[in-house]
N, C-alpha and C positions, 0 to 999 in steps of 0.2 A: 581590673588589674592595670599595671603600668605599661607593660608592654604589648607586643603587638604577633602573633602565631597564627604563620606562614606553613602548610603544608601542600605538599606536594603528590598528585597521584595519578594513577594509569596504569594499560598493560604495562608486563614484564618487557624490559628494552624500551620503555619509551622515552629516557631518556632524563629522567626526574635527577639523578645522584648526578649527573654535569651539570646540570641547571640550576642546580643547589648550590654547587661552589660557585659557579659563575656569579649568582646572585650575593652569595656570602662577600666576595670577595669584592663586587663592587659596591657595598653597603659599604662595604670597610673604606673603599676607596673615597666613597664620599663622604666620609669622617665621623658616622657610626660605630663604633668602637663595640658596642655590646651585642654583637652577633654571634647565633650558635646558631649548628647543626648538627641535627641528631635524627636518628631513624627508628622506624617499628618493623621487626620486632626487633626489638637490643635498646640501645641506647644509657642503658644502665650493665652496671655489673652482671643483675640478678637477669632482668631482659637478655643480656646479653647469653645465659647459659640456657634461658628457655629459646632463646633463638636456635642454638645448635640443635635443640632437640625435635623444634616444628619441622626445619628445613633438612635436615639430614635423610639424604635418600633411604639410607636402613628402615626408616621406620614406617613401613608403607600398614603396618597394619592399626595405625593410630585411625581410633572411630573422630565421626566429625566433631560432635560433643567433645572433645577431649582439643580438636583443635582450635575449638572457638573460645573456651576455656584459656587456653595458655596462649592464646593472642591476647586475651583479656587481662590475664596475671602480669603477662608483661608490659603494657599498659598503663597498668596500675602505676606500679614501679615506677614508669617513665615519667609518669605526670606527674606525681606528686614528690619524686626526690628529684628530677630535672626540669620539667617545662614551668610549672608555675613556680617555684625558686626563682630562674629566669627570667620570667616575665614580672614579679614582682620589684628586681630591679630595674627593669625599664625594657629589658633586651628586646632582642626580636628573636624569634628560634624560627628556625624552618627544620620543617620535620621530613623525610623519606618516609611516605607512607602515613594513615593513622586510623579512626574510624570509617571512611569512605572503604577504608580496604577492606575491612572485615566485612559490610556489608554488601561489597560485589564480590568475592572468593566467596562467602562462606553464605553468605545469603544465596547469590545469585547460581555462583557456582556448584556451592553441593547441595540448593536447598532446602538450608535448613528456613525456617521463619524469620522473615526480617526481624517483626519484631521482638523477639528472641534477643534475637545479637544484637539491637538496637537497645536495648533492656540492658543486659549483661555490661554492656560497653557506657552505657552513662556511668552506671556505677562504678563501675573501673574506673572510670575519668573523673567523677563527679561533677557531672556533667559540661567537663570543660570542649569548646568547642573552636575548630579555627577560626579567625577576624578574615583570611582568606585562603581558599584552597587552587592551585593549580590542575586543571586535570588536562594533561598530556593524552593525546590519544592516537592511539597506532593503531593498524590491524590486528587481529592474531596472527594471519600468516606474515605481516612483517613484524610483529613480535617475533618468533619463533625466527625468522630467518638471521635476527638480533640477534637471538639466544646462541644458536649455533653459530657464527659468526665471533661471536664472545666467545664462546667454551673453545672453540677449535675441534670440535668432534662431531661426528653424525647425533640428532636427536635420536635416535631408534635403538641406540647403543647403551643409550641408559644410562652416562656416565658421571661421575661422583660429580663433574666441573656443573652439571645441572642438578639446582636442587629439588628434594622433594614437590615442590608444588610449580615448578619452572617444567620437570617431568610429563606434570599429566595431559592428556589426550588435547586436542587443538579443539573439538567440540564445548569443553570445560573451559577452557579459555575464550569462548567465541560467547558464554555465557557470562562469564568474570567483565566482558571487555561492556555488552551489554548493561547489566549494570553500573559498571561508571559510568556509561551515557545517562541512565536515566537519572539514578544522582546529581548528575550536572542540571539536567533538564527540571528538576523539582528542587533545586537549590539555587538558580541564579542568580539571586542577591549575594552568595558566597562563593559559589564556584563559577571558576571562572575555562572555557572546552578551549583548549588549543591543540590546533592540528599539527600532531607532532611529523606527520609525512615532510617534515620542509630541514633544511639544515639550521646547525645549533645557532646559529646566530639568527636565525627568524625568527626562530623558537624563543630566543633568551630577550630580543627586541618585543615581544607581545609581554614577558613576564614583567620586563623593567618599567615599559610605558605605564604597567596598571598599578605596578610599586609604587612608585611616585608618584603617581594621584591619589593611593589611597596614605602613603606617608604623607603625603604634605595635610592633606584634610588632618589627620589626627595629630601633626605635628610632631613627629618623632624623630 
């Protein structure tokens, strides 16, 4: 393909949806015109309604089967009616989230078999893959101190401004966070571990410097 797919990942709160625009906006600035952003799950109509149904706190009684499943339907969706249209015209997408996620949530966190979800999710995609991944990385406990910080309400409370999977226990998250290490660590020619403990402009100084070396290589 013509263009160039830019995803973003890490605990919850690390900081990936600032980093995005920061990025989008200085692609634009430096006169790349074909830039999107879009995220998993959603990013499409259809995505966007299996999104309300993964995250919606009501539904604590969805089996994992059923979650990995509809992270994968909406996937589908996402690739083939928005990233690779995009990418065929030349663009660049940067994604919030993509297959890294599924494989630390749903592998690491509830797991199920990696390759399982690794299976499910090529096909979903066909087997499209990012040119380069971001992984942000925080604690759980400064995840969580994020999260609540965000929402404005005690974790313990349970309340709607957290969702379903932002909810569950810090143990679950201590294992999600896990596997994104190790993702990082058995992918280095793609992923790229930035220590998100630092403010957004160090953070967005490590994404821009590796932008630029790998645009100019490919020339885009």
């Amino acid at each position: 393909m013509k263009g160039w797919f830019i995803t973003f990942e890490g605990p919850d709160g690390a900081g990936k949806t600032t980093q995005i625009k920061k990025l989008a906006d200085y692609l634009k600035q430096s006169g790349r015109t074909k830039v999107w952003i879009t995220r998993e799950p959603g990013g499409t109509r259809i995505g966007d309604h299996i999104r309300s149904i993964l995250l919606a706190p009501k539904h604590t009684e969805m089996v994992d089967q059923a979650e990995v499943l509809l992270y994968a339907a909406s996937r589908a969706q996402h690739v083939h009616e928005k990233i690779k249209p995009a990418m065929e015209q030349g663009g660049i997408v940067l994604c919030d989230r993509y297959i890294d996620a599924s494989i630390a949530y749903q592998a690491y966190g509830l797991g199920i078999e990696a390759d399982e979800v690794r299976t499910i999710n090529t096909f979903a995609s066909s087997g499209l893959q990012p040119d380069r991944t971001y992984m942000i990385d925080i604690s759980p406990e400064e995840s969580r101190r994020r999260l609540i910080e965000r929402a404005s309400v005690a974790y313990d409370s349970q309340a709607v401004s957290l969702d379903r999977i932002e909810q569950k226990q810090l143990e679950y998250h201590r294992k999600v966070r896990d596997g994104f290490l190790d993702i990082a660590r058995c992918n280095s020619d793609r992923v790229l571990l930035i220590n998100g403990d630092r403010n957004i402009a160090d953070v967005f100084e490590d994404v821009v410097a590796d932008v630029e070396r790998l645009l100019t290589q490919k020339a885009i």
